[in-house]
C-alpha positions in Angstrom: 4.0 140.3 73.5 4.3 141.9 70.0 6.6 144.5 71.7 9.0 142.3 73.8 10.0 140.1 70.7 12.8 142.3 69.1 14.6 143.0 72.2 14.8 139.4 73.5 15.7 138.2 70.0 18.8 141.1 70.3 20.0 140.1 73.9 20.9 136.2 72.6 23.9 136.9 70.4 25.0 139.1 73.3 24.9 136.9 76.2 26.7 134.3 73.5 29.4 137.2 72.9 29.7 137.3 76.1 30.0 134.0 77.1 32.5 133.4 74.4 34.5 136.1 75.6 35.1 134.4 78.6 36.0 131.0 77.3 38.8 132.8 75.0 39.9 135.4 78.2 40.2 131.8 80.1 42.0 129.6 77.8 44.2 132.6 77.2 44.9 132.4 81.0 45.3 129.2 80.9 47.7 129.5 77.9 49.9 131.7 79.7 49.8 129.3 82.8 50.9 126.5 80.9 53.4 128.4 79.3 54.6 129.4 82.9 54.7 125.9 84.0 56.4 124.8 80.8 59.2 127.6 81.2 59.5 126.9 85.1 59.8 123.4 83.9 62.6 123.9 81.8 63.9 126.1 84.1 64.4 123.2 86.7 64.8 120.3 84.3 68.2 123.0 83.1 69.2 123.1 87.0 68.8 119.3 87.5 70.1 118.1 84.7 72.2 120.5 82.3 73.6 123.3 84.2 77.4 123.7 85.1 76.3 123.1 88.5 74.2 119.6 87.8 77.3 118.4 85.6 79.9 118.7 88.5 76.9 117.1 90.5 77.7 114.1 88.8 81.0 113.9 89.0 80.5 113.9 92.7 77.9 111.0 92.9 80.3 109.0 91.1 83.2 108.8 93.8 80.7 109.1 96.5 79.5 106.0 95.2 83.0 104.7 94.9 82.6 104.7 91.1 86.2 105.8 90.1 86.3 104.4 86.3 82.9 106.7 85.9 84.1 109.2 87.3 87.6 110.0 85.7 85.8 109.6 82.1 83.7 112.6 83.3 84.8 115.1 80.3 88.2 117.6 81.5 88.9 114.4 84.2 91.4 112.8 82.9 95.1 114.6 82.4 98.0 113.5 80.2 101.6 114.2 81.1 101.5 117.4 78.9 98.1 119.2 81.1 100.2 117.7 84.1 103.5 119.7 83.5 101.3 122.6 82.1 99.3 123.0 85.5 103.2 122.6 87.3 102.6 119.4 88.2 105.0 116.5 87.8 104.7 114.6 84.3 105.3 111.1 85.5 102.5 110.7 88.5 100.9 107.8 89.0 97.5 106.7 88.2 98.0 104.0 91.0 95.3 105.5 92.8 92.7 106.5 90.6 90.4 103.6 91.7 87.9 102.2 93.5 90.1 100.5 96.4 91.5 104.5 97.1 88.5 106.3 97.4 87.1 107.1 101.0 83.7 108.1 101.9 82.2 111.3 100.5 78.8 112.6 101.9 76.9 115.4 102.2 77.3 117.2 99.0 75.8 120.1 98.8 76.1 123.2 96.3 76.9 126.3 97.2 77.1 128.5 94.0 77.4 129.1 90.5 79.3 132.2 89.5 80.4 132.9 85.5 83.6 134.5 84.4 83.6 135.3 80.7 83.3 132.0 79.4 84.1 129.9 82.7 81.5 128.6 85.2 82.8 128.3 88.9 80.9 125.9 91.1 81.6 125.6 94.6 80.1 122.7 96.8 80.3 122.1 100.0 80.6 118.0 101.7 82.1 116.0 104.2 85.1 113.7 103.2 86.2 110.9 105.5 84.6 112.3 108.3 86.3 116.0 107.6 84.3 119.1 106.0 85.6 120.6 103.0 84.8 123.4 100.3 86.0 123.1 96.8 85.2 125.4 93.8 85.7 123.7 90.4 86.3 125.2 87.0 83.7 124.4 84.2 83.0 125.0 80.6 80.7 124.7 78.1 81.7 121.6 75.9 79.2 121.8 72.9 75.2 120.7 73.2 73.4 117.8 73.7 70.4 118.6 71.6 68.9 121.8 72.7 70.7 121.6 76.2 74.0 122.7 76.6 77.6 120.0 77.6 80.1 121.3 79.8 83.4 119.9 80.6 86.1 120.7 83.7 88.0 123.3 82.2 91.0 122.9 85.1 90.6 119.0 86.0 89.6 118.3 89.2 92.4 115.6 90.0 95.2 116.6 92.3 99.1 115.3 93.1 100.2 114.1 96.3 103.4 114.3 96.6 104.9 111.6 98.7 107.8 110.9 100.8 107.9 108.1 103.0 110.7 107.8 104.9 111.7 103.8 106.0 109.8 101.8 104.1 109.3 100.7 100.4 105.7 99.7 100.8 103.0 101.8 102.1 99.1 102.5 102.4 96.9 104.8 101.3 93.3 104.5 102.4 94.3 101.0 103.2 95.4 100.4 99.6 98.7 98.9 99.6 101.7 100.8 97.6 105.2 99.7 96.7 107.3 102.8 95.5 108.7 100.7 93.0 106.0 99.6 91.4 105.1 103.6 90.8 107.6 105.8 90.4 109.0 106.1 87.1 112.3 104.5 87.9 111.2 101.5 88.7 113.7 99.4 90.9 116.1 102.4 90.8 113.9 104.7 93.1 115.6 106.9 95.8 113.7 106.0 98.6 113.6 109.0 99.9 112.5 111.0 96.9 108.6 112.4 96.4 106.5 109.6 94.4 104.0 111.8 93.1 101.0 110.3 92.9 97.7 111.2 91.1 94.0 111.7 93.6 90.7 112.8 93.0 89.5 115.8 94.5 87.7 116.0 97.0 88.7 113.3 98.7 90.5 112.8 102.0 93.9 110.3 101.9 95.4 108.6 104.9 98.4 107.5 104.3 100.0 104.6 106.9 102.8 102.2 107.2 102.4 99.1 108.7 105.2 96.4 107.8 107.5 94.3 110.0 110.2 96.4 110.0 108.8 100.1 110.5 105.2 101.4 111.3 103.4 105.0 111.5 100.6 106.3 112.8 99.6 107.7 110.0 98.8 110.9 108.1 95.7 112.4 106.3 95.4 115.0 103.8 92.5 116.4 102.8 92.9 116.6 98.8 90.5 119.7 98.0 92.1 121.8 95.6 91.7 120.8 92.0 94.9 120.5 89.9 96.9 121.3 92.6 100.5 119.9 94.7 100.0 118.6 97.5 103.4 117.7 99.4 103.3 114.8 102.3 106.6 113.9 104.3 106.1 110.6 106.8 108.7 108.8 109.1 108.2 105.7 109.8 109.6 104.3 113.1 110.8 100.9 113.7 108.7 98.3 115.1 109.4 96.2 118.3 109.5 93.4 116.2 112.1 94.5 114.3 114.0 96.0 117.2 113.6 92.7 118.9 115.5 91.3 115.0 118.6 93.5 115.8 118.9 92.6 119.6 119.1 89.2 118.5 121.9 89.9 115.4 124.0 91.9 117.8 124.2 89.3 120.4 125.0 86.6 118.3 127.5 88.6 116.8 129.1 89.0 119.9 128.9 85.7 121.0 130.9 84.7 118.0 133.6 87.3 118.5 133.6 85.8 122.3 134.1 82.5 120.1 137.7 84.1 118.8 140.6 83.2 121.2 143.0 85.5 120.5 143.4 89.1 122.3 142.3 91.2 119.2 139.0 89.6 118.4 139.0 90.4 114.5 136.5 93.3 113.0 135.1 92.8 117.0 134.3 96.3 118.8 136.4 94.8 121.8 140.2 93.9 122.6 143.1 93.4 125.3 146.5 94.5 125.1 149.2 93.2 127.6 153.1 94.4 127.6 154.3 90.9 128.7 153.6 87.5 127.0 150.5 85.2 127.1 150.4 81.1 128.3 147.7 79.4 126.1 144.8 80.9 124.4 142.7 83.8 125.8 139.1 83.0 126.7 136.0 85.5 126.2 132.3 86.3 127.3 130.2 88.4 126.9 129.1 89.1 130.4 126.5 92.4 129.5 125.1 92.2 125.9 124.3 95.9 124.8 120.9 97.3 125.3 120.1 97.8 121.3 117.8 100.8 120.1 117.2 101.5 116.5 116.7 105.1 114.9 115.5 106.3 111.2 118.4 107.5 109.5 118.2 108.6 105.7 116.5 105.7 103.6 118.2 102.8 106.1 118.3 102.9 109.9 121.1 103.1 112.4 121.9 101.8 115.7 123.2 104.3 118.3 126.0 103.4 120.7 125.1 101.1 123.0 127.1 99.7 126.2 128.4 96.2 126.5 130.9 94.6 128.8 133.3 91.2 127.4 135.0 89.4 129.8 138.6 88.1 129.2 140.9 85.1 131.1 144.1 84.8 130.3 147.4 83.7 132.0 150.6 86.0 131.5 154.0 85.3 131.8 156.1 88.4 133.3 159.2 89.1 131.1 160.7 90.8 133.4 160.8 88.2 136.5 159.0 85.1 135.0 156.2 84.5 137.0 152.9 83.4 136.2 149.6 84.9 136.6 145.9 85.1 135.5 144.2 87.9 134.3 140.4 88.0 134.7 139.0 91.5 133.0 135.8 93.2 132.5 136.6 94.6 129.0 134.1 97.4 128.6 132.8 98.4 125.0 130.5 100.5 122.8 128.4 98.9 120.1 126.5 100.8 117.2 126.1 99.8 113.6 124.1 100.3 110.2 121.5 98.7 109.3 120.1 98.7 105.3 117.0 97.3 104.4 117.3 95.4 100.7 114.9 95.3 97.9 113.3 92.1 99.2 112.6 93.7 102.3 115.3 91.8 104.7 117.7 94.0 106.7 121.0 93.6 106.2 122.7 94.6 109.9 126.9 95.7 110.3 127.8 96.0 113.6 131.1 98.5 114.4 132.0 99.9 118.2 134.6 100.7 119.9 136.7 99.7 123.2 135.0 102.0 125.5 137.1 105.1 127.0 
């Protein structure tokens, strides 16, 4: 037993060496675990919540949720006149449509990649706007720090221009929002109706752009706005309704039937006459015994009415000047009726009929 003592006494502190050892080799491993995990942390909390990628993100849950105020005071959203005319873009569009009631559905957003050049960050995404697919890559750049974490801001803002020409009608739709041109071009009353009224969207977004009035309707047109800070030109004809069709059939015949009303043989500023070489006993008589089939076509801001046949019917008697006799004249008087139609500010149409005695 004497013997056995020193050596057991010297294996202790070893076996607590060595146990010690492997307490420090495991909180060393789990050191470097948790350092892993913190660092693969921050790696995704940078994805998710402060990477170029995360920030245009946002921007895109904010008009997929219809939140249009949100989303145009996202940093490098909103564009003065100056950014306008310096991307070639006309200074005086309208912010008409930058809201809520403009906005269709986006869904399906999904990112694609994140590519630097020098100091820019491109970020392309891919979703599904009004039903459409679409791919847009947006321009972003780093916009000072938010503690440790980096801001960014849309170095080329993401809005776009449509350029719009709508061709007979003052009022029309877009995404079921309703739009006088008057109320946003930049001349007011004075518009041309048939110049562009350029008109400020956010991209992505898909715009359907309809007439639907009393007077003249489309079918409609969508564009598929998907190209930050670009032009994008639209040209629509609207075609007039039966409604309004059925408006002029009823002006032309009862202007007609007042010429009819005028007994002499020249019905004055009338698109219908008789001449006779001898001389007339009483007052002529008219009818109009085939009113004009009336069809109306687009033409330049107003709308015009295409000739048209139309038969009068005169009675008369005549007394010959060479023998003296007496007879009665009962003529078909065929014609030609067209006209011009203009539609005023207040949305009436103001109709002038012409024609001519047909050949």
């Amino acid at each position: 037993m004497t013997d056995e003592e020193p050596g057991g006494a010297a294996s202790a502190p070893t076996r607590r060496r060595g146990r010690l050892g492997l307490e420090l080799g495991a909180i060393g491993v789990l050191g470097v675990l948790l350092l892993a995990a913190l660092g693969a942390g921050g790696v995704t909390l940078y994805r998710e919540l402060y990477s170029p990628t995360a920030f245009v993100m946002r921007y895109l849950d904010l008009l997929a949720e219809g939140r249009a105020a949100d989303a145009l005071a996202v940093r490098g959203v909103a564009v003065d006149p100056a950014g306008l005319q310096a991307a070639g873009l006309p200074a005086s569009a309208s912010d008409a449509l930058l809201r809520s009631a403009a906005l269709s559905s986006l869904s399906n957003v999904k990112a694609v990649s994140e590519e630097t050049v020098d100091e820019r960050t491109l970020v392309t995404v891919d979703y599904v706007a009004g039903g459409h697919g679409g791919r847009t890559t947006f321009d972003v750049t780093q916009d000072g720090w938010i503690g440790v974490a980096p801001d960014w801001r849309f170095s080329r803002s993401p809005l776009a221009v449509v350029d719009l020409v709508v061709r007979g009608s003052m009022r029309f739709a877009v995404n079921d929002f309703e739009v006088d041109k008057r109320q946003v071009s930049a001349d007011g009353t004075a518009v041309d109706p048939l110049a562009p009224v350029p008109l400020l969207v956010f991209s992505p977004g898909i715009y359907s752009v309809d007439v639907d009035t009393a007077i003249s309707a489309t079918s409609g047109v969508a564009v598929l706005a998907d190209l930050p800070s670009a032009g994008i030109p639209v040209d629509i004809q609207a075609e007039p309704t039966a409604e309004f069709v059925g408006v002029v059939q009823k002006n032309v015949e009862e202007f007609l039937a007042g010429c009819a009303t005028q007994q002499v043989l020249q019905p004055t500023g009338c698109p219908f006459g008789f001449t006779v070489q001898n001389r007339i006993i009483g007052l002529p008589t008219w009818s109009i015994t085939r009113q004009p089939q009336v069809s109306v076509l687009p033409d330049g801001a107003g709308w015009s009415i295409p000739q048209a046949d139309a038969v009068a019917h005169i009675e008369v008697d005549i007394r010959s000047l060479f023998d003296g006799t007496v007879r009665t004249v009962a003529e078909d008087v065929p014609f030609v009726v067209n006209g011009t139609i203009e539609v005023t500010p207040e949305g009436t149409a103001s109709i002038k009929v012409g024609g001519t005695e047909a050949e």
